[in-house]
KOLLO-307426 format. One record per residue: x, y, z of N, C-alpha, C in turn; residue number from 0; residue in one letter. Coordinates in steps of 0.2 Angstrom, whole numbers, plus 2048, in hexadecimal, padded with zeros to 3 digits. Atoms other than C-alpha are relative to their C-alpha. Layout:
BEGIN
  n_xx  n_yy  n_zz  ca_xx  ca_yy  ca_zz  c_xx  c_yy  c_zz  num  residuo
     X     Y     Z      X      Y      Z     X     Y     Z  NUM        a
...
***
This chain:
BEGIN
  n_xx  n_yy  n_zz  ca_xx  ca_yy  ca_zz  c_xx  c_yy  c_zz  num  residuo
   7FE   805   7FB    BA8    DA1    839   7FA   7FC   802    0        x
   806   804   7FD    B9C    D92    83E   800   802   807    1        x
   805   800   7F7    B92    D93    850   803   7F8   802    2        x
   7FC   807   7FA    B9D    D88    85E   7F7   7FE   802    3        x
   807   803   7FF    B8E    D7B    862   803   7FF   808    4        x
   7FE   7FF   7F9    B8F    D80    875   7FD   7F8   803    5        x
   802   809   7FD    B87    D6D    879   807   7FD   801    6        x
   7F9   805   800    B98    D65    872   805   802   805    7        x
   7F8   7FE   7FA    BA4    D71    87E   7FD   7FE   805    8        x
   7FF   802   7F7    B9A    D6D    88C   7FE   7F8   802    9        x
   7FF   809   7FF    B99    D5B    88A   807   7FF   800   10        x
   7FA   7FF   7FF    BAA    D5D    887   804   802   807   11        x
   801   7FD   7F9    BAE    D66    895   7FF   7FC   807   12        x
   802   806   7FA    BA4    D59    8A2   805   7FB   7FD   13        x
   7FB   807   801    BAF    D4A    897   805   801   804   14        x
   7FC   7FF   7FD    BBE    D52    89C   7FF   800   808   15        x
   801   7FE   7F9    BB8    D58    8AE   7FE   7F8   804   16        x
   800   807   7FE    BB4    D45    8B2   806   7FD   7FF   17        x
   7F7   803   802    BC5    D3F    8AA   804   803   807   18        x
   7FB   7FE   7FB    BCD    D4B    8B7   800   7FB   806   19        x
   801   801   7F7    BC3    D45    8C6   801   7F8   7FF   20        x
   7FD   807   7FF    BC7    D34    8C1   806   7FD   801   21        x
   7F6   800   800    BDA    D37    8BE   800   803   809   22        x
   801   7FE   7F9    BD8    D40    8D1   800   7FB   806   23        x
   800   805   7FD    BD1    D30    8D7   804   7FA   7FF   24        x
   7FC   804   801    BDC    D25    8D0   808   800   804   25        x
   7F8   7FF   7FF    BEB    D2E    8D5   7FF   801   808   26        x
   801   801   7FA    BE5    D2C    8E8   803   7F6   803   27        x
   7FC   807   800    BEC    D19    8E5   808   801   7FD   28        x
   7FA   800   802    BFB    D1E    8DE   804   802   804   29        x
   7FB   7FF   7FD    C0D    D1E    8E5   807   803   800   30        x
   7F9   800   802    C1D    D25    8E5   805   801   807   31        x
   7FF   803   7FA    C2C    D22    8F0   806   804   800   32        x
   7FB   7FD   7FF    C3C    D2C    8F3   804   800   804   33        x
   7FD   801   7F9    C4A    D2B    8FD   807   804   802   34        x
   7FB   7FE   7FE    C59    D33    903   805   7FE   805   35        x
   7FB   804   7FE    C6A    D30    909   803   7FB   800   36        x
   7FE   807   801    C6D    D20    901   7FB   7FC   801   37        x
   806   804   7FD    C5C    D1A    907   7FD   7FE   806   38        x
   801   802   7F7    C5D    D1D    919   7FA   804   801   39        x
   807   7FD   800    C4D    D28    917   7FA   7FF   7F8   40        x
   806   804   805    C3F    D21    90D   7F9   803   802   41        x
   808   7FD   7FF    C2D    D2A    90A   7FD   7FE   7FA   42        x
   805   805   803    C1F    D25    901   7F9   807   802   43        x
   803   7FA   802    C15    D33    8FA   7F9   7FD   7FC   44        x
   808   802   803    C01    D30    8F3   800   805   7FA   45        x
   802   7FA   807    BFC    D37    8E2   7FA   808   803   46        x
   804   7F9   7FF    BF1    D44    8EB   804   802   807   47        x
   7FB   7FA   7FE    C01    D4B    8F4   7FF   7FC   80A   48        x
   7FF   802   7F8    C00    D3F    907   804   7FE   801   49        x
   7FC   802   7FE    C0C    D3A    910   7FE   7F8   802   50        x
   803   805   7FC    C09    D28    912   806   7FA   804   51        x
   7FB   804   7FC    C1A    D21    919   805   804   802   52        x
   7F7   7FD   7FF    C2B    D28    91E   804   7F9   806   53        x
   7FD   804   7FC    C36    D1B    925   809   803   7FF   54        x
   7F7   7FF   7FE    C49    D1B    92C   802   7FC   801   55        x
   7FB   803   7FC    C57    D12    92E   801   802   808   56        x
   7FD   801   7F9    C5C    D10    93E   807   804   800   57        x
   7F8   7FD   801    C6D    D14    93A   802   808   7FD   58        x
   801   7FB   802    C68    D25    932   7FF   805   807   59        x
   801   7FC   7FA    C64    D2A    944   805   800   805   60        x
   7F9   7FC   7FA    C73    D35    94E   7FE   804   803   61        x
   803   7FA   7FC    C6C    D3D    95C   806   807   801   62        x
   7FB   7FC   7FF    C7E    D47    95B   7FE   803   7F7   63        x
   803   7FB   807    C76    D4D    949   7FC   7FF   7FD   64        x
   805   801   802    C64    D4E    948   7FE   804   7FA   65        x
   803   7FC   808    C65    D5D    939   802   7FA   7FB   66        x
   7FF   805   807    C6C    D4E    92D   7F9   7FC   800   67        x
   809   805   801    C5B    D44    931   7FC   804   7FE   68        x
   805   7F9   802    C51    D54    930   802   801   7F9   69        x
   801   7FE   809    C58    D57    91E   800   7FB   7FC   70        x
   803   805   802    C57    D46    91B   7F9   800   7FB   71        x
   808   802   802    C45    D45    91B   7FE   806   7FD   72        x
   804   7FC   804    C42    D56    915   802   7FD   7F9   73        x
   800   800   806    C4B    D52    904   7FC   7F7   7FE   74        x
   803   807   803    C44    D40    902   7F6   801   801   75        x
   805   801   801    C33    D46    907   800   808   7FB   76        x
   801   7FD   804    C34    D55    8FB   802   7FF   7F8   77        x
   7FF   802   805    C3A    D4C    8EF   7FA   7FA   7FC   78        x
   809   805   801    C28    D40    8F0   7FD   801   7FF   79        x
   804   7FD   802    C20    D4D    8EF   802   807   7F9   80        x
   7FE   7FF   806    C28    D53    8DF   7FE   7FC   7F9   81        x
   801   806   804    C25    D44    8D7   7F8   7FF   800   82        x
   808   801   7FF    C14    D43    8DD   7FB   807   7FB   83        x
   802   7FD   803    C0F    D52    8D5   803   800   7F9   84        x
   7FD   801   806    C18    D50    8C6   7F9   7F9   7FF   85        x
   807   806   801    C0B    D40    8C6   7FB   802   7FF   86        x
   808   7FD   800    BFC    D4A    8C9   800   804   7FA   87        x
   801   7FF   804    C01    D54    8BC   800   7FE   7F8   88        x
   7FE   804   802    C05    D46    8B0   7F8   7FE   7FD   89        x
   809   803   801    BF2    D41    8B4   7FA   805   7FD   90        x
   805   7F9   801    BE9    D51    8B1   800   801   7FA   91        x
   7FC   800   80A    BF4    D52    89F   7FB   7FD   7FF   92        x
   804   804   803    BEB    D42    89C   7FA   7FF   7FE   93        x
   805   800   801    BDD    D44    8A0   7FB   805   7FE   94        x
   802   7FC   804    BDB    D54    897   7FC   7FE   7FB   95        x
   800   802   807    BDC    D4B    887   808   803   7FC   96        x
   7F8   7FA   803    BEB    D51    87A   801   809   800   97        x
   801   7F9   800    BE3    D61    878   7FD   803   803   98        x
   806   7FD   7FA    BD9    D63    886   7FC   806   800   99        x
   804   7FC   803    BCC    D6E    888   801   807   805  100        x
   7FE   7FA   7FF    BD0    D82    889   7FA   802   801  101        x
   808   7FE   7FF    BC0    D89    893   801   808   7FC  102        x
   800   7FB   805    BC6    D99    88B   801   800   7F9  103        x
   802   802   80B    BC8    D94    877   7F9   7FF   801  104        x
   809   801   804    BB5    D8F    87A   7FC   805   803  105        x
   804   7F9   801    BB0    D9F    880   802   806   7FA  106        x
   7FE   7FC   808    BBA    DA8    872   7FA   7FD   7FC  107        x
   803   802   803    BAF    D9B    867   7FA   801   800  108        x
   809   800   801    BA0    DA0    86D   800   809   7FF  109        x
   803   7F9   800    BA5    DB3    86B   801   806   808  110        x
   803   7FF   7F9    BA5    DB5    87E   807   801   801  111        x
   7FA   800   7FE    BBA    DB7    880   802   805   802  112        x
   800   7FB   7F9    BBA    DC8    887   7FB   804   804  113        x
   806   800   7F9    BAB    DC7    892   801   801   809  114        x
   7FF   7FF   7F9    BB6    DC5    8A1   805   804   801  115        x
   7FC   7FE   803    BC0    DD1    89A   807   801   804  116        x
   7F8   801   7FC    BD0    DCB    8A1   802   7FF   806  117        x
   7FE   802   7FA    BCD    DCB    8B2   7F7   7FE   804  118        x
   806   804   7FC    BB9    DC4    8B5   7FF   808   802  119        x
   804   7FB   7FC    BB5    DD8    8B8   7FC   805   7FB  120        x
   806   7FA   805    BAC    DDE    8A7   800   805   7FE  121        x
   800   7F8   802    BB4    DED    8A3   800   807   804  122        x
   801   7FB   7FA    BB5    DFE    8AA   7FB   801   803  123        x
   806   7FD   7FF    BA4    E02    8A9   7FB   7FD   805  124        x
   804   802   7FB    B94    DFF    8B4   7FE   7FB   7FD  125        x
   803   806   803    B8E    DEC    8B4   7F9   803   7FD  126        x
   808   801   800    B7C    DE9    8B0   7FC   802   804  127        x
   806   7FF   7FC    B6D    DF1    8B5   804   807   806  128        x
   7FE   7FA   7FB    B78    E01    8BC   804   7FD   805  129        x
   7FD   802   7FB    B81    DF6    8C7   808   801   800  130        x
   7F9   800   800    B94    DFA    8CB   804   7FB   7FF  131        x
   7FA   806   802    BA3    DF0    8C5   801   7FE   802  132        x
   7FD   804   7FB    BA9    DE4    8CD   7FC   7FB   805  133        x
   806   802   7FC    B98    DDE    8D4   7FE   7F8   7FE  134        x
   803   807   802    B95    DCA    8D5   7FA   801   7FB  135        x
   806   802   801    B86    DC3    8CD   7FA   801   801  136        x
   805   7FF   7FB    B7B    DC2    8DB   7FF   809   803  137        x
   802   7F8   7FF    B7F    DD5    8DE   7FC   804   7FB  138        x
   802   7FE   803    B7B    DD9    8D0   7F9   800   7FC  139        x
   808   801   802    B6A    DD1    8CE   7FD   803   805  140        x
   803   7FD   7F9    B66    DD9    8E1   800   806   7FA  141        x
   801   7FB   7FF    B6A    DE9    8D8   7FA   804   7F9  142        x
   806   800   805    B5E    DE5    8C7   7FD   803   803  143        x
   807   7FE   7FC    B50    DE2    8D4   7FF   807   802  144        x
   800   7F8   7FE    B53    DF2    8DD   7FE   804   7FD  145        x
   802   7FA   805    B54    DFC    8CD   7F8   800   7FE  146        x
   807   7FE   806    B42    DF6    8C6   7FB   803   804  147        x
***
């Protein structure tokens, strides 16, 4: 099996990770608008999930039935923020690419796929340098030192 040339995944890798924060920034200008009960409540959802309006009719407003108002705007403002997320994830897709990049196939690639062995903890056994399992990085380098 040929040697993954680790430069190309991780150019890869940054391509995408810019694609992302662009599609992120982009979708901070984006809109969408939902509304409920015919269109007596109206909200106005951002691509990064704000509320940036909620209007009412007037005639929407029954002080003898304020829960019909109250579920009003829940459903038109959860329905904005349905949509808005359905957009964010629309953008993320994109900006994957088609086949976007899998940070685990390119560690399988490199050999490295059960490294984190399923849960980032290495195994039963004791880390590096006699250090116990479960131990960050940093711990783990404090516990090198100590040993030598």
């Amino acid at each position: 099996m040929p040697q993954p040339n680790i430069q190309n995944m991780l150019k890869q890798a940054q391509e995408v990770m810019a694609a992302q924060q662009e599609a992120q920034e982009a979708l901070k200008e984006q809109r969408v608008e939902a509304s409920a009960g015919g269109g007596m409540v109206k909200v106005v959802v951002t691509g990064d999930l704000k509320l940036e309006s909620l209007a009412i009719d007037p005639d929407a407003v029954d002080p003898e039935d304020v829960e019909m108002l109250q579920d009003l705007v829940l459903a038109a403002t959860n329905e904005a923020l349905r949509q808005a997320v359905d957009l964010q994830e629309k953008a993320m897709q994109s900006a994957s690419g088609a086949g976007g990049f899998d940070p685990m196939s390119a560690l399988e690639g490199l050999g490295l796929g059960d490294a984190l062995g399923g849960l980032g903890m290495g195994g039963a056994g004791g880390g590096p340098g006699g250090a116990a399992p479960g131990m960050n990085r940093a711990a783990r380098r404090a516990a090198q030192k100590k040993n030598r």
